[in-house]
C-alpha positions as CSV (number, residue, x, y, z in Angstrom):
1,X,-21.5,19.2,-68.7
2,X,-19.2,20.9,-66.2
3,X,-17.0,19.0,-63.3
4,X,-18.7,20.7,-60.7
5,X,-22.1,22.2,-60.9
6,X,-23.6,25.1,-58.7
7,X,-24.8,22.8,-56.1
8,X,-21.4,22.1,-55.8
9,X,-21.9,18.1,-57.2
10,X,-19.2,16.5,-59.4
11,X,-20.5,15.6,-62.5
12,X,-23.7,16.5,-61.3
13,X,-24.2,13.2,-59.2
14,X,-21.8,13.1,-55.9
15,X,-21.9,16.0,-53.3
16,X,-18.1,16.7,-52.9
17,X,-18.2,16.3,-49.1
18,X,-20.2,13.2,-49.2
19,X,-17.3,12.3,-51.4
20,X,-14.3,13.1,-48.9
21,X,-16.2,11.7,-46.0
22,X,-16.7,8.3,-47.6
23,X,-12.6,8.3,-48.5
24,X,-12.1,9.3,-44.9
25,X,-14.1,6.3,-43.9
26,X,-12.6,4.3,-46.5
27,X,-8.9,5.0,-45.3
28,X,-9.8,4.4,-41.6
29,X,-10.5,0.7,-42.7
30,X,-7.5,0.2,-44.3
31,X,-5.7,1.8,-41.9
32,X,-7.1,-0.8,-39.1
33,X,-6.8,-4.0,-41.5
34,X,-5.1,-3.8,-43.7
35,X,-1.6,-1.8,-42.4
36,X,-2.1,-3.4,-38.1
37,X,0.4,-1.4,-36.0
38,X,3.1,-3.9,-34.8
39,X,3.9,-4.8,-31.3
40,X,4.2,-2.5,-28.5
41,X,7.8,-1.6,-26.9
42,X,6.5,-3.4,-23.8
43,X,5.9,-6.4,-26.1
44,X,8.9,-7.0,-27.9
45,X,11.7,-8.1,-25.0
46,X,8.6,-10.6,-23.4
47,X,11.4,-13.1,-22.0
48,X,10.5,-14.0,-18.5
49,X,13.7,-14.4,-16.6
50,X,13.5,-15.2,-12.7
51,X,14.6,-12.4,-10.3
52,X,14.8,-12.3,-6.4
53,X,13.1,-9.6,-4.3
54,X,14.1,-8.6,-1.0
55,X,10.5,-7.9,0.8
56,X,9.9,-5.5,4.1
57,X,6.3,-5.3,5.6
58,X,5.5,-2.9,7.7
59,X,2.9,-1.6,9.3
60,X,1.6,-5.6,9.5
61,X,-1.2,-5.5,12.4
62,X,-0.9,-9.1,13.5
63,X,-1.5,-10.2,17.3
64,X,0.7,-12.9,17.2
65,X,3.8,-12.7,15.1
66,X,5.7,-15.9,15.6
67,X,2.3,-17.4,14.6
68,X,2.7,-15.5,11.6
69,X,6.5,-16.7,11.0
70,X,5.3,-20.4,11.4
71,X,2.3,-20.9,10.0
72,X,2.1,-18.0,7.2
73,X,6.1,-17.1,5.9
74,X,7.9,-19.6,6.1
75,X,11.4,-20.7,4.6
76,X,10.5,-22.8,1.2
77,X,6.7,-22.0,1.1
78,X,4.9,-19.8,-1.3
79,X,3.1,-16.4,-1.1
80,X,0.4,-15.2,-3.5
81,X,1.2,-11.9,-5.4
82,X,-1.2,-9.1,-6.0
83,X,-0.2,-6.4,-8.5
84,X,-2.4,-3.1,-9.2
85,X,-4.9,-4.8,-7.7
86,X,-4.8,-8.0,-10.1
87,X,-3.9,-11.3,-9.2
88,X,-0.2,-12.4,-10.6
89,X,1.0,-15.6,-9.3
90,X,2.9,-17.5,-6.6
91,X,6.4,-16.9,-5.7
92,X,8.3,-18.9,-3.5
93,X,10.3,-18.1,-0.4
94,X,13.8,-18.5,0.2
95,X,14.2,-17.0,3.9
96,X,12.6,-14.8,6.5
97,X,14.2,-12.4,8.7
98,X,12.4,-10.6,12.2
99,X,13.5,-7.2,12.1
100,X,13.1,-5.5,15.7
């Protein structure tokens, strides 16, 4: 009996691409479970450390500003923080400056 027969079947029984498909399928599955990629750059330094931002807003269309100073930014309050449109956190703030 020959390896590979005119049909081109090894040993008669497995078709030789249905063969390297199923060890393309095979190595995809160990390649996901069994070897996981490790952590991301962006994963590997996750320390949070505090930081201070200076902060100017322009362009604000408000009718009343020193309503806006009182009652909205004020020295020791807190401010919500949006970023790419996803909700962050609170951050708290340490002084507000008028600009003309």
């Amino acid at each position: 009996m020959a390896i590979l027969d005119s049909k081109g079947r090894l040993f008669g029984k497995i078709n030789i691409l249905d063969l390297g498909a199923a060890l393309v399928i095979l190595l995809v599955i160990l390649g996901i479970f069994v070897f996981p990629g490790g952590g991301s750059v962006a994963q590997v330094g996750s320390k949070t450390v505090p930081i201070e931002v200076d902060l100017v807003v322009r362009g604000l269309n408000v009718l009343d500003t020193k309503q806006l100073y009182t009652q909205g930014f004020e020295k020791g309050g807190k401010t919500k923080v949006i970023i790419r449109n996803q909700p962050y956190g609170q951050i708290d703030i340490k002084s507000v400056q008028e600009l003309p």
